[in-house]
C-alpha positions in Angstrom: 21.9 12.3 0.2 18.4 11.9 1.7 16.0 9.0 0.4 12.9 7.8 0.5 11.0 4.5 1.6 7.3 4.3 1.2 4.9 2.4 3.0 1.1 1.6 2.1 -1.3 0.1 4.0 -5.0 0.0 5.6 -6.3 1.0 9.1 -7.3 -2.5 9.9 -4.5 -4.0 9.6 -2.3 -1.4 11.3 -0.3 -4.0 13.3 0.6 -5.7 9.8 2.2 -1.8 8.6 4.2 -1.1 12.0 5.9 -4.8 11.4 6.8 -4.1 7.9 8.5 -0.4 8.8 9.9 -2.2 12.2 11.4 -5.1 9.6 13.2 -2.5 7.1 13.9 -0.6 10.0 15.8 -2.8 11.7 17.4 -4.0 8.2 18.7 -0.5 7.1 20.0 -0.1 10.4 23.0 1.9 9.3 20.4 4.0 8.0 20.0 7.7 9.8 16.5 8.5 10.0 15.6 12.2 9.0 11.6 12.4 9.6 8.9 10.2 9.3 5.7 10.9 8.2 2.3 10.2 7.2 -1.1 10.6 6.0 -4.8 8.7 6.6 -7.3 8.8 3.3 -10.8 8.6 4.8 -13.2 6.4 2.7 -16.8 6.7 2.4 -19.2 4.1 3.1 -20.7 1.4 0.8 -23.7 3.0 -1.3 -25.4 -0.2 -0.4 -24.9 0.9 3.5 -27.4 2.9 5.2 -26.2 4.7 8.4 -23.2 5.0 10.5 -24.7 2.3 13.4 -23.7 -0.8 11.2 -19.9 0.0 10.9 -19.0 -1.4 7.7 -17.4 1.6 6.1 -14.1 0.8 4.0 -10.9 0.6 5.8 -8.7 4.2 5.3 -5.8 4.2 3.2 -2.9 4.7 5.3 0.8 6.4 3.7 4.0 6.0 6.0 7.0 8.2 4.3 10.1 8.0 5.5 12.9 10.0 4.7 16.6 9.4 5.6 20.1 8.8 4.6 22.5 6.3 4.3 25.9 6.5 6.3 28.5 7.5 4.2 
């Protein structure tokens, strides 16, 4: 029976997110991995913000999905 782990994070800290799925990977090891997927959710600047030269738009909202199956 296929099941599903989600994983939320921002693009900033994208190093933090590949640790945490690398963690439960490596816990659920047993565990057959079907697909992985994912999605990025641009976010618009600050309305305080003018222009794209000063670089402080909001991080993205990053979604890790995946699917898979445990043995047995």
């Amino acid at each position: 029976m296929h099941q599903v782990k989600i994983f939320k994070g921002v693009e900033n800290d994208i190093a933090t997110l590949e640790m945490e799925v690398n963690r439960w990977l490596s816990k659920a090891s047993h565990a057959r991995v079907v697909n992985v997927f994912g999605n990025i959710a641009p976010q618009s600047s600050s309305p305080n913000v003018q222009g794209l030269a000063s670089g402080s738009f909001t991080a993205s909202d990053v979604l890790l999905v995946v699917l898979y199956e445990e043995p047995g």
